[in-house]
N, CA and C of each residue as an Amber inpcrd file, in Angstrom:
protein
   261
  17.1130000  -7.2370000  -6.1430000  17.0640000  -7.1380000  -4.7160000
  16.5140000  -5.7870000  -4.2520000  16.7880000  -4.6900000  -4.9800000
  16.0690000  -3.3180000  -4.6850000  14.4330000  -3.1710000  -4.8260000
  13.9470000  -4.0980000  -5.6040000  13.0110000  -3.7530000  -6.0180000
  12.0000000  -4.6180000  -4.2920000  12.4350000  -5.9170000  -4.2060000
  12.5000000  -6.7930000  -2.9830000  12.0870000  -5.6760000  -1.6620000
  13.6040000  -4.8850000  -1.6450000  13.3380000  -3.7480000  -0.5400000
  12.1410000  -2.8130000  -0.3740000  11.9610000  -2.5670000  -1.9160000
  11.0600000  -1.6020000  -1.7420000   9.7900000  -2.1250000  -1.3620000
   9.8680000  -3.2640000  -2.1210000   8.3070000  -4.1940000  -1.6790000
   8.1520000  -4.0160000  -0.0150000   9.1540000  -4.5870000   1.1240000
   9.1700000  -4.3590000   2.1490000   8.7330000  -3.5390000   3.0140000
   9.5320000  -2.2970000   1.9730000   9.7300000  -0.9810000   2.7440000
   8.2090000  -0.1080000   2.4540000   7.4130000  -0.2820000   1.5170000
   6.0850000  -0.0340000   1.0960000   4.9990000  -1.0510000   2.1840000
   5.2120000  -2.2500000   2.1390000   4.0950000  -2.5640000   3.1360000
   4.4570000  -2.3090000   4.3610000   5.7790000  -2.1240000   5.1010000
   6.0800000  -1.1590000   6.2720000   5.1970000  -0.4690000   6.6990000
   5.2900000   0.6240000   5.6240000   4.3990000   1.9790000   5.7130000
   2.9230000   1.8950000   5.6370000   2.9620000   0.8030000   4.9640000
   0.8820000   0.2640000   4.9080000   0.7040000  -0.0090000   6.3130000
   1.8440000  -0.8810000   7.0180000   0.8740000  -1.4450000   8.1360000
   1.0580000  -0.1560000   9.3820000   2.3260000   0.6600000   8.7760000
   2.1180000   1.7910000   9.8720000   0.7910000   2.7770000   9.6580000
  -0.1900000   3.0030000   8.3230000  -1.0940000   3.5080000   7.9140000
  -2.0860000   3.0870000   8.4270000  -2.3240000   1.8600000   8.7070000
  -3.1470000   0.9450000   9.1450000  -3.4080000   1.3680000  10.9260000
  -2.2170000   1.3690000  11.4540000  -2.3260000   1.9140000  12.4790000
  -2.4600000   3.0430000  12.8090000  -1.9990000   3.9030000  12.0460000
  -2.6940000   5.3250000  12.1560000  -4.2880000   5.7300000  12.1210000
  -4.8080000   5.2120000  11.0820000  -6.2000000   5.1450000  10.4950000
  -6.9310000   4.3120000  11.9200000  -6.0430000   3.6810000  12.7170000
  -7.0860000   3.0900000  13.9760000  -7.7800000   1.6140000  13.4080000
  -7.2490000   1.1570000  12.3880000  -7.8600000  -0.1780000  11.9860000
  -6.9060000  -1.2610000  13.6470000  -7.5850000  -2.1990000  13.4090000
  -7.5100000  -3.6610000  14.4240000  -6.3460000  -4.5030000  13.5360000
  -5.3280000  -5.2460000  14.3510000  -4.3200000  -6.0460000  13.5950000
  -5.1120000  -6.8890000  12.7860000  -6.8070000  -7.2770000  12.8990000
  -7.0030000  -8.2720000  12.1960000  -8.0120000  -8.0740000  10.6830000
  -8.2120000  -6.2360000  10.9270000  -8.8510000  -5.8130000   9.9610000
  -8.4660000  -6.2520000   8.6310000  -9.2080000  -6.5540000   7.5140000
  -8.9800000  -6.3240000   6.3120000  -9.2050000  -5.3000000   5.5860000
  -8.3440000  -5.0100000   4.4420000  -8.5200000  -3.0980000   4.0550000
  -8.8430000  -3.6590000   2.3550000  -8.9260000  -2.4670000   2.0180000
  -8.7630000  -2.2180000   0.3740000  -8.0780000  -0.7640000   0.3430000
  -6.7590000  -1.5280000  -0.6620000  -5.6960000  -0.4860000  -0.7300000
  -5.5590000   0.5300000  -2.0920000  -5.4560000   1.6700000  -2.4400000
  -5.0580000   2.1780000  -3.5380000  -3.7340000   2.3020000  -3.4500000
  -2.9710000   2.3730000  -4.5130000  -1.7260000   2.4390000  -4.7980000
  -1.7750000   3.7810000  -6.1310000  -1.1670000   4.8430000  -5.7860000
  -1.0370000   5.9610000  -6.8300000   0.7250000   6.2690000  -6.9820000
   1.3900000   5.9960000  -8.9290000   2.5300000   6.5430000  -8.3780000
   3.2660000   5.9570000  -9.5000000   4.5910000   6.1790000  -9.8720000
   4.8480000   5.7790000 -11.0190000   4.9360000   4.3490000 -11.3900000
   5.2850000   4.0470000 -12.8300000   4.9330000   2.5280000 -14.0270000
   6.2400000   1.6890000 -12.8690000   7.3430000   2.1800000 -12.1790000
   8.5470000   1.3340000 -11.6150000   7.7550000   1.0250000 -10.2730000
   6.9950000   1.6560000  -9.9250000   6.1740000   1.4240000  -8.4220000
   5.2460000   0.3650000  -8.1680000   4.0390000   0.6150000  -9.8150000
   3.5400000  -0.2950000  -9.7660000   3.6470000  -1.7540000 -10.2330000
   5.1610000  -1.5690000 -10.9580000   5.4300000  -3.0420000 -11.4980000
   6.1380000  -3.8030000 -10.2570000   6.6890000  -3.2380000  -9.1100000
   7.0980000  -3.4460000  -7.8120000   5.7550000  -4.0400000  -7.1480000
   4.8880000  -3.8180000  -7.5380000   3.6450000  -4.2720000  -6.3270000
   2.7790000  -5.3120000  -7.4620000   3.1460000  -5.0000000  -8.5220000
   2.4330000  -6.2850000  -9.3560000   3.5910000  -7.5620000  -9.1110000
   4.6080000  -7.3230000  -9.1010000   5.7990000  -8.4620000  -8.8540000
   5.6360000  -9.4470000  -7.6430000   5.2620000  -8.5000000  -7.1270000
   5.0950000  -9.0240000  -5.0440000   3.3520000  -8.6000000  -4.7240000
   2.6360000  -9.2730000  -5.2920000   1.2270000  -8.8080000  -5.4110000
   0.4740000  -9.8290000  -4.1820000   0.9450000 -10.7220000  -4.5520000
   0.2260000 -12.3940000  -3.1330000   1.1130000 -11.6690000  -1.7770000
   2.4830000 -10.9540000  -1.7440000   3.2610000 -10.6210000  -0.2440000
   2.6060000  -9.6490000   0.1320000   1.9200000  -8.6390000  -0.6240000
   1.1920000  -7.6490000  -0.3540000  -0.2920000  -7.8090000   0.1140000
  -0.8390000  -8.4590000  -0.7120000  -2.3300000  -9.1030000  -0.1480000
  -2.1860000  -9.2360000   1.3270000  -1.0090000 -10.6830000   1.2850000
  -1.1220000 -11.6500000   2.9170000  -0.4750000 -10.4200000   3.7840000
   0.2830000  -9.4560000   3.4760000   1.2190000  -8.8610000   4.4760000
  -0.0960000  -7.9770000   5.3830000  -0.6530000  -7.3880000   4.7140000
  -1.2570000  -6.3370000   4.8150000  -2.8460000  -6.3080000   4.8980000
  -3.2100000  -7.9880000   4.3720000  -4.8930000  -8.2490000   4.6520000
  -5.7440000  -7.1600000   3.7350000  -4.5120000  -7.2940000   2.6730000
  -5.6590000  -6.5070000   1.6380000  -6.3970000  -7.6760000   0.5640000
  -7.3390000  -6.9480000   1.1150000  -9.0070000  -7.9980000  -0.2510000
  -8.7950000  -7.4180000  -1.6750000  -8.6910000  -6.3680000  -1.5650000
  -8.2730000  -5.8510000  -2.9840000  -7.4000000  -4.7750000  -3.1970000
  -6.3180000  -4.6580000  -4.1130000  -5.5680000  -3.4520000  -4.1850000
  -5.2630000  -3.1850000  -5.9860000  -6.0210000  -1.6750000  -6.0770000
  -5.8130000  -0.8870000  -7.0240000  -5.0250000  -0.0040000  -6.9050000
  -4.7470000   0.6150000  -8.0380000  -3.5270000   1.3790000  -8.7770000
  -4.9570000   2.6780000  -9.6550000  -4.1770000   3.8380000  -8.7740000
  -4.9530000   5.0030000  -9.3630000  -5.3250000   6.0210000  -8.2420000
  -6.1750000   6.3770000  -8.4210000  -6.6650000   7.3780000  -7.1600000
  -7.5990000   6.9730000  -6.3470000  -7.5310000   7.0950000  -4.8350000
  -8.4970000   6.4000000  -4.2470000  -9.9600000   7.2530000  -4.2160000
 -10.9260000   6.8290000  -3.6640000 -12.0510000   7.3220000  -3.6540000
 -12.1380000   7.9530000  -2.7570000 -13.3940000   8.3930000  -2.1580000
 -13.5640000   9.6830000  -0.8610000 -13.6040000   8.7620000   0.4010000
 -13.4690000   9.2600000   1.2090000 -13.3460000   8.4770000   2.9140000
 -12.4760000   7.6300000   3.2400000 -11.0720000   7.4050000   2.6610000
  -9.8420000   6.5940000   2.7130000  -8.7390000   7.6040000   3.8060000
  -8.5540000   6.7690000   4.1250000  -6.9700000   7.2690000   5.1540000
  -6.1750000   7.1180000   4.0870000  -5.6100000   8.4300000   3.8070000
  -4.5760000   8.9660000   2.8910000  -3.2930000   9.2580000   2.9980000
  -1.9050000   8.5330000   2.6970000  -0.7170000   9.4540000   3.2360000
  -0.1200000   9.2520000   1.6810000   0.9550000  10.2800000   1.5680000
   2.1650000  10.3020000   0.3560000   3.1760000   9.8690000   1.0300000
   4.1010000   9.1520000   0.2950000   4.8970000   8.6350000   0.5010000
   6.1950000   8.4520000  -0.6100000   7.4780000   8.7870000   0.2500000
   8.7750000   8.5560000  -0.9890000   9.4910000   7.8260000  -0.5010000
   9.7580000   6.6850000  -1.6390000  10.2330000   5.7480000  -1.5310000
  11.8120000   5.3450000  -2.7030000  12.6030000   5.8440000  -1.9160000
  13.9470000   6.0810000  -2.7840000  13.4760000   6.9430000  -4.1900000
  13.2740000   7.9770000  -4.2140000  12.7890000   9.0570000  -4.6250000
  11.2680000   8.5770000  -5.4560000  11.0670000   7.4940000  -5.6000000
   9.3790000   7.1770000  -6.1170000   8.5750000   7.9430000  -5.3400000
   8.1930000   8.5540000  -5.7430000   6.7260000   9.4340000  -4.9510000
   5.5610000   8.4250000  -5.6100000   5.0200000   8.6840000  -4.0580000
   3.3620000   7.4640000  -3.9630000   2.3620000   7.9940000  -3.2830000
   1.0650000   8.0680000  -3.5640000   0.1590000   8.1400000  -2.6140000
  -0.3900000   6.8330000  -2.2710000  -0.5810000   6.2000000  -1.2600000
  -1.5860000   5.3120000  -1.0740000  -2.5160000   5.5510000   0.0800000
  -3.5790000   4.6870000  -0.0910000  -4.9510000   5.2390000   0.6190000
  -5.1130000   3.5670000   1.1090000  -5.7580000   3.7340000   2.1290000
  -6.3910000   1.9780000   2.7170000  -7.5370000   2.5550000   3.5270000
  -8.7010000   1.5840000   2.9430000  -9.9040000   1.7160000   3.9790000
 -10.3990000   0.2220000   4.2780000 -10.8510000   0.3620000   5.6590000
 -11.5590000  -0.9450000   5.6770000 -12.5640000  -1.3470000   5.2040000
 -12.9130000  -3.1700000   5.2310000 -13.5170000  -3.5870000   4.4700000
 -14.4570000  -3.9630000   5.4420000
């Protein structure tokens, strides 16, 4: 069930990123995900809730590339960076 939360509590913060970055509710993004092996097995678990939640076309694990809206993020002490740009 924690892991559930965090799934939640991570695309939360995507779609508040989303709005920061000035994307449209109907934009589609491509997301990076940077951050530890418990983080990303959390977003491989809940990988289709993350796609549909968040209108991501594609989401990698690693460092994002140049021109991404960037925030860090801690998530019950998991430290994360993720990045989303539109598509």
């Amino acid at each position: 069930m924690r892991e559930e939360g965090d799934a939640r509590e991570l695309v939360h913060r995507i779609q508040n990123m989303r709005r920061s970055a000035g994307f449209e509710i109907s934009d589609h993004i491509n997301l990076w995900i940077a951050g530890s092996d418990e983080l990303s097995d959390i977003v491989e678990k809940h990988f289709t809730y993350f796609k549909e939640e968040t209108l991501a076309e594609n989401i990698s694990f690693g460092d994002a590339p140049v021109g991404c809206y960037i925030e860090n993020h801690d998530l019950d002490g998991k430290k994360t960076t993720v990045a989303v740009r539109k598509v």
